[in-house]
C-alpha positions in Angstrom: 2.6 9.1 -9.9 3.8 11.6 -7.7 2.8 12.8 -4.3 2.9 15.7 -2.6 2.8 15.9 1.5 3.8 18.3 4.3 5.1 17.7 7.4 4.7 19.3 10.8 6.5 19.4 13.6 4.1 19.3 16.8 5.4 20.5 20.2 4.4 17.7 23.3 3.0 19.7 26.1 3.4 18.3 29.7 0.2 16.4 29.4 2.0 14.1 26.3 -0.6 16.0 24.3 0.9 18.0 21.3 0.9 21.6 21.9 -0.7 24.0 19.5 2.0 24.5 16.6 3.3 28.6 15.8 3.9 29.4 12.3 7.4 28.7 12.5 7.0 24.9 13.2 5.5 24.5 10.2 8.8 22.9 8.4 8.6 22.5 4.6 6.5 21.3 2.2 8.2 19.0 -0.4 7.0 16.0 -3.7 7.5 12.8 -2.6 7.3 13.0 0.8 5.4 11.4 3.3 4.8 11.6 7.1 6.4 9.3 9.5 6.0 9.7 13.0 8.5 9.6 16.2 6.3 8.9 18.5 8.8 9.8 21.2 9.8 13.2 20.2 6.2 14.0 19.0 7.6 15.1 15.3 6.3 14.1 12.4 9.1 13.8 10.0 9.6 13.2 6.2 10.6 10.0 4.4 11.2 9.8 0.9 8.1 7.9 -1.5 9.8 4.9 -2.9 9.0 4.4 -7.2 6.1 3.0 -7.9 8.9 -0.4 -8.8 10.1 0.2 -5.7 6.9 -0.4 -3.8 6.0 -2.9 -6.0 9.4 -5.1 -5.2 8.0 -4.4 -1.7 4.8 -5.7 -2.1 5.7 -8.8 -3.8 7.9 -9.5 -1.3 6.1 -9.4 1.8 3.1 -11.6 -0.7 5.9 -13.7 -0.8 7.0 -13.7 2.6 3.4 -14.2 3.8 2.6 -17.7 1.6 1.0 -15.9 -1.0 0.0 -18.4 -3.7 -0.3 -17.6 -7.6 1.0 -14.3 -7.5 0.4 -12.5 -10.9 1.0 -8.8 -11.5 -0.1 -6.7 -14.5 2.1 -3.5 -15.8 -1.5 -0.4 -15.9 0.9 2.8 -17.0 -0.3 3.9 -19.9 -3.7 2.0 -19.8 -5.3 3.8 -16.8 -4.6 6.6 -14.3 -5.9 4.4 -11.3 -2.4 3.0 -11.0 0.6 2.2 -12.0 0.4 -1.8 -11.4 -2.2 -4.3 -9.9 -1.0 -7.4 -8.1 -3.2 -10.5 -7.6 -2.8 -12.7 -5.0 -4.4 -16.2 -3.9 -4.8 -16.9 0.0 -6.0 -20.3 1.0 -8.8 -19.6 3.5 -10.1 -16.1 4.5 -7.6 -16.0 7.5 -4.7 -16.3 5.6 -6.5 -13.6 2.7 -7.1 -11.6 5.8 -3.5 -11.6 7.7 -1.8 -11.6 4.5 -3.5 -8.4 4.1 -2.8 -6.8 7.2 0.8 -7.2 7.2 0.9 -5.8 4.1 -0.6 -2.7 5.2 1.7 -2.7 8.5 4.8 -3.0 6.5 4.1 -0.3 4.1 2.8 2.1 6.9 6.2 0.9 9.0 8.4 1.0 6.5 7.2 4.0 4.1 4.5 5.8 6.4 2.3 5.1 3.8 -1.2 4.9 4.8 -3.0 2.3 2.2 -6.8 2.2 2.1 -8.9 -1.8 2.1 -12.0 -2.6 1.7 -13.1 -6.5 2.6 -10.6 -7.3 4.7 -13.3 -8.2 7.1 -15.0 -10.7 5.2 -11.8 -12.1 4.0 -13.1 -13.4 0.3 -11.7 -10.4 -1.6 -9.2 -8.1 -0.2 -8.6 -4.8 -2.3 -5.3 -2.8 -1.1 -5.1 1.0 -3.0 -1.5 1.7 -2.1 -2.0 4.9 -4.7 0.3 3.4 -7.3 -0.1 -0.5 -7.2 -3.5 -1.9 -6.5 -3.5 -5.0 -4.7 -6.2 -7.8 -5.1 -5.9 -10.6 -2.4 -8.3 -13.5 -3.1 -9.6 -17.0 -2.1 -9.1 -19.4 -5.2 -12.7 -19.7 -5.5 -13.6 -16.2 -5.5 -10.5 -15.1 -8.1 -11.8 -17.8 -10.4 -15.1 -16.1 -10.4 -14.0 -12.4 -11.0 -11.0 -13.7 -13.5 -9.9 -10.1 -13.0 -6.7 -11.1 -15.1 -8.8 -11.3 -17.6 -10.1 -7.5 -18.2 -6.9 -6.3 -17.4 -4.8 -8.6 -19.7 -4.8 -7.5 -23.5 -5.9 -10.2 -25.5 -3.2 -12.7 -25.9 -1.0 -11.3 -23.4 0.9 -12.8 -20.3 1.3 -10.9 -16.7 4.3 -11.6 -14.9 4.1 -14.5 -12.5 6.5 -14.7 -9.3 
């Protein structure tokens, strides 16, 4: 999936307060790009959208990184337009389902300016992450075991890839 994003360059004013932008600060508009911003200059600028492999490799890792247990992710291309993959995960209490969801949202905001959206994180049972192209399910045991979400997104027979 691709995405499409422009970028502005703001102008601080004395106050620290960006400044009312002219026309001509407007930069460039571009696919795959995203905003990142410099919080010292006050400039938003572009970074590149990794792959939706890319940002899945990133996602594992940092499931990985954070104790993540059970770790199962399904290929969707060609089966939905909602995404490109889904990742489920296993926490062992709601703290751990709730910070391993927060980093993950920190690290793909810090590290591709992408801004993902969560629901649940709160309650800490069932953490959904839309990143745009991999959705990201982050679960107590008890709580996966009742949704079996593998399940309805598995075709009959088949096997997700474990890590």
């Amino acid at each position: 999936m691709s995405r499409i994003a422009c970028y502005i360059r703001f102008i601080p004013s004395a106050g620290g307060q960006a400044a009312r932008y002219k026309e001509d600060d407007v930069l460039s508009l571009h696919a795959d790009v995203a905003f990142a911003t410099d919080d010292r200059a006050g400039v938003l600028t572009a970074q590149t959208q990794p792959t939706s492999e890319e940002l899945l490799a990133h996602i594992l890792s940092s499931l990985a990184d954070d104790k993540a247990e059970d770790v199962v992710q399904i290929d969707l291309r060609g089966k939905t337009a909602i995404g490109d993959y889904m990742v489920i995960a296993s926490g062992r209490s709601t703290r751990q389902v709730a910070a391993m969801s927060e980093k993950l949202v920190e690290r793909l905001k810090q590290d591709f300016g992408r801004v993902a959206r969560v629901e649940g994180k709160d309650i800490g049972d069932w953490v959904l992450i839309d990143t745009g192209d991999v959705i990201v399910h982050i679960f107590r045991p008890e709580v996966r075991e009742f949704y079996q979400l593998e399940k309805m997104w598995l075709p009959a027979g088949g096997a997700a890839t474990t890590n």
